[in-house]
C-alpha positions in Angstrom: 47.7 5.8 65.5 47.0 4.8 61.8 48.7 7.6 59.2 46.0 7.8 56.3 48.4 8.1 53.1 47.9 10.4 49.7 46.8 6.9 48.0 43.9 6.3 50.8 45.5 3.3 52.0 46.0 3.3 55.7 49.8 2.8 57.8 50.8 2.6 61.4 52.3 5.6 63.0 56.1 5.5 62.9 57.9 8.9 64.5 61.4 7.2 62.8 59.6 8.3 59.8 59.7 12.0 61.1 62.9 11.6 61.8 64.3 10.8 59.1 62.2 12.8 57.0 63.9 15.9 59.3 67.6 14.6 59.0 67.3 14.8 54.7 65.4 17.8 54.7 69.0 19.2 56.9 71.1 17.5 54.8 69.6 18.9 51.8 69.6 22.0 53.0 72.9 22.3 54.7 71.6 23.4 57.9 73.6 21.4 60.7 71.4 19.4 63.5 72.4 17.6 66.1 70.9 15.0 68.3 69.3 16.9 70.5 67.9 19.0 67.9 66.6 15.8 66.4 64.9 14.9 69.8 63.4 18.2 70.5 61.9 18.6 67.5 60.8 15.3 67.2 59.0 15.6 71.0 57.8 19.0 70.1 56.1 17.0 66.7 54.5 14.3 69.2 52.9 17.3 71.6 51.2 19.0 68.4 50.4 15.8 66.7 48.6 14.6 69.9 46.5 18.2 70.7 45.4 18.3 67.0 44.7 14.5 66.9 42.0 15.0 69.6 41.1 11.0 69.2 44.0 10.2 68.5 43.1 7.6 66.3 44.0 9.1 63.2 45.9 11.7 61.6 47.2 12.3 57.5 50.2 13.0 55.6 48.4 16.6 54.9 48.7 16.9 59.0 52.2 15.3 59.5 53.5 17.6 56.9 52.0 20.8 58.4 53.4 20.4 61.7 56.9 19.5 60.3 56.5 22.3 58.8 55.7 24.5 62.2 58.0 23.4 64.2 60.7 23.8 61.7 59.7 27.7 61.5 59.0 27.6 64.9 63.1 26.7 65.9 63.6 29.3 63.6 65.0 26.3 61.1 63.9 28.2 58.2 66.4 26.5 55.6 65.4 23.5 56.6 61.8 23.8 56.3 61.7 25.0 52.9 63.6 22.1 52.3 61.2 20.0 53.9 58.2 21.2 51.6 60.4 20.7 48.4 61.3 17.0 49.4 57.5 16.6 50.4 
C-alpha cells in the first residue's frame, strides 16, 4: 500500500512507522505501554486502515493520523493521544 505524504510524493506502507510514532507519542506523554499494548493497537490500526482503505491501494497521512488518533481514544489512552496530535 503506497502512503501519499503532505508533500504529494508517494512512500510504501511501513506499520514500524506506526509504531514508533505510538511509542514517542507514550514517552512524551508519560503514559506506560507495553508490548502487547504496542501489538494490539498496532493490529487494531491494520483492521481500520484495511475497512477504510476499501482498494487498498492507497491511503494518506490525513488517514493514518485519524485512526492513530481513534484507536488511542478508543483504549481509553487519552494522554497519549493528545500527545500523538501535538507530535503530528
Amino acid at each position: 500500500m503506497l502512503v501519499i505524504k503532505k508533500n504529494g510524493s508517494l512512500q510504501e506502507f511501513d506499520i514500524e512507522k506506526i509504531r514508533t510514532s505510538l511509542t514517542n507519542c507514550f514517552c512524551s506523554s508519560n503514559c506506560y505501554m507495553n508490548e502487547g499494548d504496542l501489538n494490539s493497537l498496532s493490529a487494531q490500526f491494520r483492521k481500520i486502515l484495511t475497512e477504510v482503505t476499501k482498494d487498498n491501494t492507497h491511503t494518506s497521512t490525513y488517514e493514518i493520523r485519524g485512526i492513530v488518533y481513534h484507536i488511542l481514544m478508543e483504549n481509553r489512552f487519552i494522554n497519549a493521544a493528545k500527545s500523538y496530535m501535538k507530535l503530528c
